[in-house]
ROTORVEX-136057 format. One record per residue (C-alpha): z, x, y; residue in three letters; residue number from 0. Coordinates in steps of 0.5 Angstrom, whole numbers. Example, Ala and Ser with C-alpha at 12.3 -4.5 7.8 and 13.67 -1.06 7.14 Angstrom:
2
z|x|y|residuo|num
16|25|-9|ALA|0
14|27|-2|SER|1
REM end
This chain:
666
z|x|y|residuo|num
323|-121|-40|UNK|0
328|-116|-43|UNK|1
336|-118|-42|UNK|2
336|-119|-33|UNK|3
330|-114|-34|UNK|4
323|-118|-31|UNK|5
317|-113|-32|UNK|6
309|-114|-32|UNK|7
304|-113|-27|UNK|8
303|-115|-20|UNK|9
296|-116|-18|UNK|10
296|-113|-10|UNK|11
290|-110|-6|UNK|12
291|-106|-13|UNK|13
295|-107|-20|UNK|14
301|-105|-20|UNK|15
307|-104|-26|UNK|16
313|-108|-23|UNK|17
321|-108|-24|UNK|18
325|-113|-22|UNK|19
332|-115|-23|UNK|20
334|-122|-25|UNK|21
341|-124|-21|UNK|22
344|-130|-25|UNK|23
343|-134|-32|UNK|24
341|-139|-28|UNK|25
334|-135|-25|UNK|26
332|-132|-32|UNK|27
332|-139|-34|UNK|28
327|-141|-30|UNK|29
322|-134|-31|UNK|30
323|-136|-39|UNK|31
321|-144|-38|UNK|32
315|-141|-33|UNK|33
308|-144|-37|UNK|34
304|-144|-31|UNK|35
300|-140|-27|UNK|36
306|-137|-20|UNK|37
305|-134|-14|UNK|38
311|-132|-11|UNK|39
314|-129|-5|UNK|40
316|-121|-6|UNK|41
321|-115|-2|UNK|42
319|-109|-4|UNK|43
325|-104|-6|UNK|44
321|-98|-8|UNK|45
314|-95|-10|UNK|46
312|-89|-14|UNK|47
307|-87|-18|UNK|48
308|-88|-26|UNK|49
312|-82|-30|UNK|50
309|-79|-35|UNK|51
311|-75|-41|UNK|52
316|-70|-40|UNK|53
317|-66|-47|UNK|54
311|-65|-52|UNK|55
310|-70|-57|UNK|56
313|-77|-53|UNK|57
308|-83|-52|UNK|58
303|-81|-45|UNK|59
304|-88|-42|UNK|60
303|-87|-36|UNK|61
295|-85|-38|UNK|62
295|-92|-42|UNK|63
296|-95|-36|UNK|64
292|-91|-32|UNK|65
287|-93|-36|UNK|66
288|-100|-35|UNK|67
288|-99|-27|UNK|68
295|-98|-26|UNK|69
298|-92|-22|UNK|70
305|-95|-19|UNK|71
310|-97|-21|UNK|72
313|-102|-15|UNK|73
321|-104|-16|UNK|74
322|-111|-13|UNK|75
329|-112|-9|UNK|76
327|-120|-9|UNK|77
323|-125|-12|UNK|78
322|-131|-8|UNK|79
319|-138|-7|UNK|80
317|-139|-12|UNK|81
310|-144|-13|UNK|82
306|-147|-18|UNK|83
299|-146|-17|UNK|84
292|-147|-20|UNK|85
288|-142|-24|UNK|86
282|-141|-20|UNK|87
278|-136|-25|UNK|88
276|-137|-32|UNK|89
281|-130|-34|UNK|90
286|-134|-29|UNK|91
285|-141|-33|UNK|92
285|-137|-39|UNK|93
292|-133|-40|UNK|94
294|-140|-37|UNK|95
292|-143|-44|UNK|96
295|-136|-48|UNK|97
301|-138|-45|UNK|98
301|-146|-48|UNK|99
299|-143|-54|UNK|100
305|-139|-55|UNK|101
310|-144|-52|UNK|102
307|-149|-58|UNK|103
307|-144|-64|UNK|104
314|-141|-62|UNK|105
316|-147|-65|UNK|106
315|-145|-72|UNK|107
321|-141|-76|UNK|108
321|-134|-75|UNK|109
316|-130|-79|UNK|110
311|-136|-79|UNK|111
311|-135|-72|UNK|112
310|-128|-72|UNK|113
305|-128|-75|UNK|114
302|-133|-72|UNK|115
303|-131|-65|UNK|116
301|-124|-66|UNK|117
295|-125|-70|UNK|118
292|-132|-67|UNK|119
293|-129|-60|UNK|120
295|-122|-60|UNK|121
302|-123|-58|UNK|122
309|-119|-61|UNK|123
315|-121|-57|UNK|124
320|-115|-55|UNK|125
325|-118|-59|UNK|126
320|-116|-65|UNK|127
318|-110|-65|UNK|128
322|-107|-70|UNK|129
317|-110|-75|UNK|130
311|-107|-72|UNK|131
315|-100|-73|UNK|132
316|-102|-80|UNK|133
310|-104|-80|UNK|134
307|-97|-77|UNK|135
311|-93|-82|UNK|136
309|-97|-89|UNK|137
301|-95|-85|UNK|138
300|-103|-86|UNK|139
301|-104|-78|UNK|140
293|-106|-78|UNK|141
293|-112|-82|UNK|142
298|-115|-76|UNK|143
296|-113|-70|UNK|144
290|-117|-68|UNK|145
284|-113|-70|UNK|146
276|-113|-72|UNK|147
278|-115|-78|UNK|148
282|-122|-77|UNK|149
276|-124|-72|UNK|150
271|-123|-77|UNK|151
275|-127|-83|UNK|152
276|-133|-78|UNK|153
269|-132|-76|UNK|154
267|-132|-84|UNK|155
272|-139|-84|UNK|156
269|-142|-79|UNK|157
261|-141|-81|UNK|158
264|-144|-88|UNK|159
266|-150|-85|UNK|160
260|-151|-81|UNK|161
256|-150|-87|UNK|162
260|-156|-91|UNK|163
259|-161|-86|UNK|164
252|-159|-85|UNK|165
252|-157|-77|UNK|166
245|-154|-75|UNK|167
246|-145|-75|UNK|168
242|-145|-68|UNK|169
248|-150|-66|UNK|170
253|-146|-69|UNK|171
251|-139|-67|UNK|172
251|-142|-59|UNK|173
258|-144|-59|UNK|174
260|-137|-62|UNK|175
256|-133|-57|UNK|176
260|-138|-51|UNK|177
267|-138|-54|UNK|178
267|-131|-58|UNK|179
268|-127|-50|UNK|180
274|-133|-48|UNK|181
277|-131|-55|UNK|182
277|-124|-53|UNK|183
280|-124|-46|UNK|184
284|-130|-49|UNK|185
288|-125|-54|UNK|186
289|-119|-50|UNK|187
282|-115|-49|UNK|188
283|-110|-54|UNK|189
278|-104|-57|UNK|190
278|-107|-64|UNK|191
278|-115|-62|UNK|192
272|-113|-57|UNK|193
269|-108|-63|UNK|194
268|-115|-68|UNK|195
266|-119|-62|UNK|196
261|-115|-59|UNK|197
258|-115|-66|UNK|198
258|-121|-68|UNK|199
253|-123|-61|UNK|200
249|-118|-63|UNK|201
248|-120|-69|UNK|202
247|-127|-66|UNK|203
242|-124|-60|UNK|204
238|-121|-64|UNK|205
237|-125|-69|UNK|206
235|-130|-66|UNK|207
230|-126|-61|UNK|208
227|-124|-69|UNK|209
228|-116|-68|UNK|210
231|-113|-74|UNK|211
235|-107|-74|UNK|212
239|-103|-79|UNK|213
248|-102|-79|UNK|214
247|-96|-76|UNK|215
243|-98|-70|UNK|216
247|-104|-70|UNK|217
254|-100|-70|UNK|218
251|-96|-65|UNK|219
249|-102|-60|UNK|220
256|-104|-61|UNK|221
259|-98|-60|UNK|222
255|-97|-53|UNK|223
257|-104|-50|UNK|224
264|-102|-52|UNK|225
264|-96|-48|UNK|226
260|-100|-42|UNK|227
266|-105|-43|UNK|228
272|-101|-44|UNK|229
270|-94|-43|UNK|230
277|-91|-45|UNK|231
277|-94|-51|UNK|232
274|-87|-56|UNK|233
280|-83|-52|UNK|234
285|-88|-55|UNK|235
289|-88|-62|UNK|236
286|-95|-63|UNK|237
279|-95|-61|UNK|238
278|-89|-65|UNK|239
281|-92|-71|UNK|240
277|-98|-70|UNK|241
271|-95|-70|UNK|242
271|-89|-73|UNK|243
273|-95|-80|UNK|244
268|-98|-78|UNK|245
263|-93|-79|UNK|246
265|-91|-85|UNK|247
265|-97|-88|UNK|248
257|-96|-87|UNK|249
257|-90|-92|UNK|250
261|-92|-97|UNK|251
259|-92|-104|UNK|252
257|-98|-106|UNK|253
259|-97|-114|UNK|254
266|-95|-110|UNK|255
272|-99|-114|UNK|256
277|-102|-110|UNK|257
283|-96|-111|UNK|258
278|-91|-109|UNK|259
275|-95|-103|UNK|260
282|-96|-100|UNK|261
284|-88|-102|UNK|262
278|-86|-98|UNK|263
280|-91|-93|UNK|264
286|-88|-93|UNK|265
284|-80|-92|UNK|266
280|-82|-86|UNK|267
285|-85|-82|UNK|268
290|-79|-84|UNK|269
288|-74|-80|UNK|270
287|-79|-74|UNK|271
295|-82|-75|UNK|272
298|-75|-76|UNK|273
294|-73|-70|UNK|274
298|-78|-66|UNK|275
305|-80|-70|UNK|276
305|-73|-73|UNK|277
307|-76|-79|UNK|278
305|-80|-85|UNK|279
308|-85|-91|UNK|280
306|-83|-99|UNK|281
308|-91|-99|UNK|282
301|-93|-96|UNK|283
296|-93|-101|UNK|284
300|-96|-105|UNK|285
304|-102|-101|UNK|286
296|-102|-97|UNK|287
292|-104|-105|UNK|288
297|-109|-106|UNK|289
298|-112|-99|UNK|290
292|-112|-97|UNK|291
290|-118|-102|UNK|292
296|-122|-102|UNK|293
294|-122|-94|UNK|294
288|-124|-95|UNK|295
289|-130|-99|UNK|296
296|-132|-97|UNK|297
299|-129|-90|UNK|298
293|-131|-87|UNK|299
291|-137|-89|UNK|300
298|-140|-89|UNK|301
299|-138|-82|UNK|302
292|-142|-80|UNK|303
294|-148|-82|UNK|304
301|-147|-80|UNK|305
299|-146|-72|UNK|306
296|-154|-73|UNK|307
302|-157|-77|UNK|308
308|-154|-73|UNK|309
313|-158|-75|UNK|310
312|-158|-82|UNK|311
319|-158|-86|UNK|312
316|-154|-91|UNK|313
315|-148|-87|UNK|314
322|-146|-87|UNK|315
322|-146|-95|UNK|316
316|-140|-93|UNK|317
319|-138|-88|UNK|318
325|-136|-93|UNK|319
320|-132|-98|UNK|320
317|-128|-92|UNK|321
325|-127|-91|UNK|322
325|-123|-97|UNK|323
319|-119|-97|UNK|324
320|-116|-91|UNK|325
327|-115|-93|UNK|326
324|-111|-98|UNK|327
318|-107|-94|UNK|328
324|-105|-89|UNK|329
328|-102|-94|UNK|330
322|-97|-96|UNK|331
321|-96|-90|UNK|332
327|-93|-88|UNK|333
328|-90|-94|UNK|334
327|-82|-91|UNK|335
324|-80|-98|UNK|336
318|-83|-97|UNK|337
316|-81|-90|UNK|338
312|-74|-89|UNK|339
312|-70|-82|UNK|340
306|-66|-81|UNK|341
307|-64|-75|UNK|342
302|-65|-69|UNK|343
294|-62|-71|UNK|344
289|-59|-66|UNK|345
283|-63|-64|UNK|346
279|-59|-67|UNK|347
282|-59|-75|UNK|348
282|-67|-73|UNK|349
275|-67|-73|UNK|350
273|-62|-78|UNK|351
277|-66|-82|UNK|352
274|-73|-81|UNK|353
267|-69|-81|UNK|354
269|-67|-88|UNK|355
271|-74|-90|UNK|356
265|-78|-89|UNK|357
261|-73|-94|UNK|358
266|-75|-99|UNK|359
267|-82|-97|UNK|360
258|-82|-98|UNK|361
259|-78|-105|UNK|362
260|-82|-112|UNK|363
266|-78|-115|UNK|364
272|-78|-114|UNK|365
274|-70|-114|UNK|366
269|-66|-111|UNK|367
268|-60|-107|UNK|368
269|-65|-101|UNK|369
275|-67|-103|UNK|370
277|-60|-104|UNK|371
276|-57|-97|UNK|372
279|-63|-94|UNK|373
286|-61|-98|UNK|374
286|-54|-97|UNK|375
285|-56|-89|UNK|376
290|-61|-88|UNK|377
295|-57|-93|UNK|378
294|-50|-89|UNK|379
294|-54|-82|UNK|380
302|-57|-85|UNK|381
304|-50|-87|UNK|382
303|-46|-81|UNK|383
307|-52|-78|UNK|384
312|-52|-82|UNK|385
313|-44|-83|UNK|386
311|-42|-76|UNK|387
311|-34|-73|UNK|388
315|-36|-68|UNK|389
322|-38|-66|UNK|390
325|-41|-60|UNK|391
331|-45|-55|UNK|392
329|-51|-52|UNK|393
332|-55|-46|UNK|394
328|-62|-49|UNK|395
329|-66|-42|UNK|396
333|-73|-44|UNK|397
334|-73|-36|UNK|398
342|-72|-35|UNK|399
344|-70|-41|UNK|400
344|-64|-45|UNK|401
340|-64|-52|UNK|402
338|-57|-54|UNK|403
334|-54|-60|UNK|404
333|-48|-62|UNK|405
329|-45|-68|UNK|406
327|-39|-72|UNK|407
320|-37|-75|UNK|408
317|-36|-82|UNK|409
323|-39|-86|UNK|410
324|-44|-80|UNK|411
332|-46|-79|UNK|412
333|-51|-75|UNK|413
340|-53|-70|UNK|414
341|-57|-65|UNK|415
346|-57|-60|UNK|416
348|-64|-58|UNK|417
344|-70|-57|UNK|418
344|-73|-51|UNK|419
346|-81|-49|UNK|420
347|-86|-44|UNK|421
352|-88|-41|UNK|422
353|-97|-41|UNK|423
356|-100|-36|UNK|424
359|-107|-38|UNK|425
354|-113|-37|UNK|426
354|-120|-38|UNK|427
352|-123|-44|UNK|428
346|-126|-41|UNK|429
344|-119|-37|UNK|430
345|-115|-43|UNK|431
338|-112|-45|UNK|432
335|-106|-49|UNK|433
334|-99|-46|UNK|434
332|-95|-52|UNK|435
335|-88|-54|UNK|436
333|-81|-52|UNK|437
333|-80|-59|UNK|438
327|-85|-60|UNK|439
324|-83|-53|UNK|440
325|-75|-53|UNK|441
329|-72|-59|UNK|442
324|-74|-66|UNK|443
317|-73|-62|UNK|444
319|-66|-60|UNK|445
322|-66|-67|UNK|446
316|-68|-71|UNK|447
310|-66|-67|UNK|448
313|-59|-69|UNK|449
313|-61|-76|UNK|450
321|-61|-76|UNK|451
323|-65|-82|UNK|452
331|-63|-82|UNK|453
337|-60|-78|UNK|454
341|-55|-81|UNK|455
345|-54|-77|UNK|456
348|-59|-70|UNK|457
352|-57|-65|UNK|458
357|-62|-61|UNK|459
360|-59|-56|UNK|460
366|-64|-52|UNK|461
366|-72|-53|UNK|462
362|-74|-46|UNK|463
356|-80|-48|UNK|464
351|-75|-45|UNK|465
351|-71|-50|UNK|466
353|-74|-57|UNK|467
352|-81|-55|UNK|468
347|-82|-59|UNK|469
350|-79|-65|UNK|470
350|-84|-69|UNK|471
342|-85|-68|UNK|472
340|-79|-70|UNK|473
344|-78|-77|UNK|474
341|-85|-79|UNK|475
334|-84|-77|UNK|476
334|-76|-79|UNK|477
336|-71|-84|UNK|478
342|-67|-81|UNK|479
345|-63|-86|UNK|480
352|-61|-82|UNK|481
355|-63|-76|UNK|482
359|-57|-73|UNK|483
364|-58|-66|UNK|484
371|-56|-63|UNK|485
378|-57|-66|UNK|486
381|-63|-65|UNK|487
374|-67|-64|UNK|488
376|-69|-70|UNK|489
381|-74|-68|UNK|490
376|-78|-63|UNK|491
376|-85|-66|UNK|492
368|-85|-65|UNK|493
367|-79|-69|UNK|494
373|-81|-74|UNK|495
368|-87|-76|UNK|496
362|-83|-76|UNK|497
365|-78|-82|UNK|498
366|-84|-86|UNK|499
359|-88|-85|UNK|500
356|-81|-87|UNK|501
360|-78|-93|UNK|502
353|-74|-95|UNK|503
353|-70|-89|UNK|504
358|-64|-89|UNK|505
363|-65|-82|UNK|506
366|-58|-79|UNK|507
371|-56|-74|UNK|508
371|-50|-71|UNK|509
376|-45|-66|UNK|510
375|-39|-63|UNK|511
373|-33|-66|UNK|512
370|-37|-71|UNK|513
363|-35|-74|UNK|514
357|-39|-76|UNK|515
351|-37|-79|UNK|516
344|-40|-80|UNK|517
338|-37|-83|UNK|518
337|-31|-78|UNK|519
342|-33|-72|UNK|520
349|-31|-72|UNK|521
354|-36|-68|UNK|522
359|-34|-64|UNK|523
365|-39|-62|UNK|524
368|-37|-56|UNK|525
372|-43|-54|UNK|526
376|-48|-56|UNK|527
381|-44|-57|UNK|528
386|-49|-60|UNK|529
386|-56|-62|UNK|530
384|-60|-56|UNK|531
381|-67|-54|UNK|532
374|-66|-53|UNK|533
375|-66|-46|UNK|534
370|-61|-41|UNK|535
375|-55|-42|UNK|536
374|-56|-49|UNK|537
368|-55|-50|UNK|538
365|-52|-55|UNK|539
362|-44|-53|UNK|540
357|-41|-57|UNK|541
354|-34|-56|UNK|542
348|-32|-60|UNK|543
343|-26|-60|UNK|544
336|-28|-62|UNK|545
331|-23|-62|UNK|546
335|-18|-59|UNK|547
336|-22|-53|UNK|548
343|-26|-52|UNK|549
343|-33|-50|UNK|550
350|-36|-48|UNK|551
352|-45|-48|UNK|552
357|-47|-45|UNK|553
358|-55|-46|UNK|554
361|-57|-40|UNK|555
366|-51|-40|UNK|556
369|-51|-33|UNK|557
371|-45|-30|UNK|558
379|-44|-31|UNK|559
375|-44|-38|UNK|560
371|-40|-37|UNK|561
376|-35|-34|UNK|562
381|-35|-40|UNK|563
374|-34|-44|UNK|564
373|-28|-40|UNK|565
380|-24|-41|UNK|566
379|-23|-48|UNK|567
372|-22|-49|UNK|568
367|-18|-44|UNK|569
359|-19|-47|UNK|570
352|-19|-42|UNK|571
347|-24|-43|UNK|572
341|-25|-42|UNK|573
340|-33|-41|UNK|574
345|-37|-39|UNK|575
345|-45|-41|UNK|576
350|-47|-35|UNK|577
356|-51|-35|UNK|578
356|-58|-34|UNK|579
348|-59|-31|UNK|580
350|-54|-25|UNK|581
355|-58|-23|UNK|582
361|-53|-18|UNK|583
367|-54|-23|UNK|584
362|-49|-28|UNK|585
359|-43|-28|UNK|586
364|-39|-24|UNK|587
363|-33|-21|UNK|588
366|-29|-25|UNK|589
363|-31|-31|UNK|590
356|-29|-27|UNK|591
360|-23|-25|UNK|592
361|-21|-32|UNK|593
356|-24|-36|UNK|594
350|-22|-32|UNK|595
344|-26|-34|UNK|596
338|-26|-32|UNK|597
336|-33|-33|UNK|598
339|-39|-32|UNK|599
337|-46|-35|UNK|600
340|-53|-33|UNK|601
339|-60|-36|UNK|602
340|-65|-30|UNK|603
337|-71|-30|UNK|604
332|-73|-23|UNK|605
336|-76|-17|UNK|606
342|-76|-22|UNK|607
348|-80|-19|UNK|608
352|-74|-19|UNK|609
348|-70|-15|UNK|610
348|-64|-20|UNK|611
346|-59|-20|UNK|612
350|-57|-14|UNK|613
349|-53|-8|UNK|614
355|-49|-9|UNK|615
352|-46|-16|UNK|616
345|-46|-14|UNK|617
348|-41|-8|UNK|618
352|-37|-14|UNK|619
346|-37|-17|UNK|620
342|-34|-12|UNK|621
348|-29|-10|UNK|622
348|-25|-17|UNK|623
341|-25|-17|UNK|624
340|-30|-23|UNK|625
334|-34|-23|UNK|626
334|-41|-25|UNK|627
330|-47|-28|UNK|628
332|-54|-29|UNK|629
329|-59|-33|UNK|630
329|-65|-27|UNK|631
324|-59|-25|UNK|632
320|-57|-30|UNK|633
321|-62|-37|UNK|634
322|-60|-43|UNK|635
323|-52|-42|UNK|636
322|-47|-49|UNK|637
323|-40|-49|UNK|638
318|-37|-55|UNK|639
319|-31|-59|UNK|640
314|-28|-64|UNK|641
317|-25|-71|UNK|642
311|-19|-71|UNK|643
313|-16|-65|UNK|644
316|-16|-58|UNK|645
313|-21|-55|UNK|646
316|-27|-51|UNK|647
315|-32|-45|UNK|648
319|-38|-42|UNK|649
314|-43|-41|UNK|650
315|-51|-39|UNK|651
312|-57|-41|UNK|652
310|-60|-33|UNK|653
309|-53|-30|UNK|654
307|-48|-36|UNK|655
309|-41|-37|UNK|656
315|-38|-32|UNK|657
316|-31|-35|UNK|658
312|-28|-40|UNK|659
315|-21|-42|UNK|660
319|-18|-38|UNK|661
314|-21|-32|UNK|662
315|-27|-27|UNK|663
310|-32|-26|UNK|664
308|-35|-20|UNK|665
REM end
């Protein structure tokens, strides 16, 4: 539940993602109170398949769920008749008691009750994971998100107590082989979950059977009934990671100290997590040597016992030290300096290299010629995604909106021109819920999974939410150098206030007649011409010339605007960024008329409110012969050039390349 947001997954004649939107206090109410299995009467407002990426980089969700065997997503219209009925499957009865167990541990004070949730039963609610992401960032996420590691430690303690009070193994090994599948659909059924309890039955089965296997074959078993069970679980960031740390722990040296063990550790998973989140944090080895013990030995143990004594008073003392630890972790890791992007890496290098760290994780030493290739790799595959032959424009797709980013080669320039944002509509407090951001969602993948590390340059065009509404996002979450936009913005009282929260960042405006270089690019400010308010005909207007050809971006320029541009100069381009997402108050035809371009690109969302783009421009469009490609359509659109030679193409995210040279693609 997130705010009047319900969404989970509805069990039809298949599995479906469901949205539903709660009407009153009083019914979110009821959902938050439900502890018991329900079954309810439900209209059906909308069925569609479920959306995945639309720019390079973004979180393929809708694989994930595929995955899980959910292909739709349904929204609701209402939910009624609501009854409490009897769990009747073992997996039914199950959950049921996952849902006890959370209700009885969200008694505990905060932090206690994170950790015991999420690493006794596998639960983080919505409303924590920022924690998870600082988590994630500092490379230590693996040690509270319920793993292989964890069942083992508790399988280990367990074994412990039985042997104290003298309980026969046999009977112990019993039990374990009854409750350990239980244990694994209790906490959610994930790879690395199952990847621990597979082998502890294995071991069990096949000692009490009295056939004798070596880790290896026993690794390989388990890896082959993991598959059976999950089989999508090695096509996966955690499934790989699980196993692939499990396998090397296998030819890890045995002489192998602690700070070189976790150092190697570190290098496998590093090509792994670069892969997926494109970068990584100098702070992980560091953070993961001392954490890793103080986990061990107090976080977990404390949260064991806390789950048994939750109303304790002693705990809210604990809860205050935990306050402060994660106070602290939280500031590394948002402190930039310490987080490095690498850029997206090809399958083929990620597995070269993980190739490669296992011979070094099997030698003794701790430079060698291993070692060696393994740096030369990783270093060169950063460098060509940080000094690129290419430069290019790309209409990321942030749906109605525009976020444009635009990049040279070689010596790599970075400039954006706005960053997208939502409207908000006011709510009622106990409506309110988060929506993320498309700088989150859509801009810093794009970013990152080229290796991009800063802009030097970011371009605000006129003071409308959907295209500087999350400003104040991207200065705090990336390195902006400057902040450029048309007189007069200057005096907009959400802009005064982000020049005085960003001293460090140099904000500048700009008039007609205006030049601003970056690297390579020559700016050209057409428009605004005077001191304005940052309304539609204020919009900032810049013209460009990248690789012999000429771009023009309008903002949301309307076409009186246009028309004034037009009577002091005359310029041909050769792509056009339409006005105002194709709406008929921009891209008049005498702007086409003069300009004459040849492609003409729009930023729109999918059956946007406003219906852009309109009928009328798309009509203007084809009278002047310009053809014209909108990210509704296409997501992300980028057009490449190559630094060496002549060659370019206008490609797509969902379609693939539309023109290449000269030549249109069909």
């Amino acid at each position: 539940m997130n705010g009047d947001i319900l969404s989970g997954e509805l069990k039809a004649t298949q599995n479906m993602r469901f949205i539903y939107r709660i009407k009153t206090k009083k019914e979110q109410k009821v959902w938050k109170n439900l502890s018991e299995l329900t079954i309810a009467q439900v209209k059906v407002a909308k069925v569609q398949p479920l959306q995945g990426p639309r720019n390079p980089g973004e979180f393929d969700f809708k694989k994930y769920a595929q995955h899980k065997g959910v292909f739709y997503q349904v929204n609701l219209k209402n939910v009624d008749h609501l009854q409490t009925a009897q769990p009747q499957t073992i997996s039914e009865k199950i959950n049921v008691l996952r849902i006890h167990i959370i209700n009885h541990l969200s008694r505990l004070p905060k932090w206690l009750k994170i950790h015991a949730q999420s690493l006794l039963v596998g639960y983080v609610p919505n409303a924590e994971k920022d924690f998870l992401k600082t988590l994630s960032i500092l490379g230590i996420i693996h040690l509270f998100s319920l793993s292989g590691l964890h069942v083992l430690v508790i399988l280990t303690f367990l074994r412990k107590i039985t042997s104290f009070f003298k309980i026969p193994v046999d009977w112990v090994d019993g039990v374990f082989l009854l409750i350990l599948p239980c244990y694994g659909l209790l906490v959610g059924s994930k790879s690395g979950i199952w990847r621990a309890i597979v082998l502890a039955m294995l071991a069990i089965i096949l000692k009490k059977l009295k056939i004798s296997v070596s880790k290896l074959d026993l690794f390989s078993l388990t890896l082959l009934v993991c598959t059976l069970i999950y089989p999508f679980a090695m096509i996966e960031m955690g499934g790989q990671l699980s196993f692939l740390l499990s396998f090397t722990i296998l030819y890890l040296y045995e002489g192998t100290n602690l700070l070189l063990a976790t150092f190697k550790m570190n290098l496998v998973s590093l090509p792994l997590i670069c892969f997926y989140t494109y970068q990584f944090n100098w702070l992980t080895l560091i953070v993961n040597i001392v954490f890793v013990p103080l986990f061990m030995t107090v976080i977990l143990p404390i949260t064991i016992i806390s789950a048994f004594t939750v109303q304790w008073p002693l705990w809210n003392f604990v809860n205050q030290i935990f306050d402060s630890l994660y106070r602290f972790l939280d500031g590394l890791a948002l402190n930039r300096q310490f987080t490095f992007i690498t850029g997206k890496f090809s399958v083929v290098l990620v597995l070269l290299l993980v190739i490669i760290t296992l011979f070094y994780v099997e030698s003794r030493n701790f430079w060698n010629r291993y070692l060696m290739s393994y740096m030369i790799i990783f270093w060169g595959c950063v460098l060509l995604n940080k000094f690129p032959l290419t430069g290019s424009v790309n209409l990321i797709d942030i749906g109605q909106g525009d976020s444009i980013l635009i990049t040279t080669p070689l010596n790599r320039k970075v400039v954006m021109i706005d960053v997208a944002g939502k409207v908000q509509f006011p709510t009622k407090s106990w409506a309110k819920h988060a929506s993320g951001n498309q700088v989150d969602f859509n801009t810093l993948p794009v970013l990152k999974s080229k290796g991009i590390s800063h802009v030097d340059k970011l371009f605000l065009t006129h003071k409308d939410v959907d295209h500087i509404g999350n400003l104040e996002t991207i200065l705090t979450k990336f390195d902006v150098r400057e902040v450029n936009f048309g007189v007069g913005l200057e005096n907009d009282l959400k802009i005064k206030r982000t020049i005085q929260k960003h001293p460090q960042i140099k904000f500048k405006n700009l008039r007609q007649g205006d030049k601003v270089k970056v690297g390579t690019l020559n700016f050209q400010v057409l428009w605004p011409q005077k001191s304005g308010k940052g309304e539609n005909s204020d919009s900032l207007t810049l013209l460009t010339k990248i690789k012999q050809r000429s771009w023009l971006f309008t903002g949301d320029l309307d076409i009186p605007s246009e028309n004034k541009i037009l009577r002091k100069y005359r310029f041909k381009v050769d792509y056009l960024k339409l006005g105002h997402h194709g709406s008929k108050t921009s891209t008049g035809d005498n702007l086409l008329q003069v300009t004459k371009p040849s492609v003409g690109l729009i930023s729109a969302g999918i059956n946007n409110r406003y219906g852009h783009p309109n009928q009328e421009t798309l009509t203007r469009l084809k009278k002047h012969q310009v053809q014209y490609f909108n990210t509704a359509e296409y997501g992300m659109i980028s057009w490449y050039y190559n630094f060496f030679n002549n060659e370019e193409r206008l490609t797509t995210f969902l379609k693939g390349d539309l023109i290449e040279g000269n030549r249109t693609k069909k």
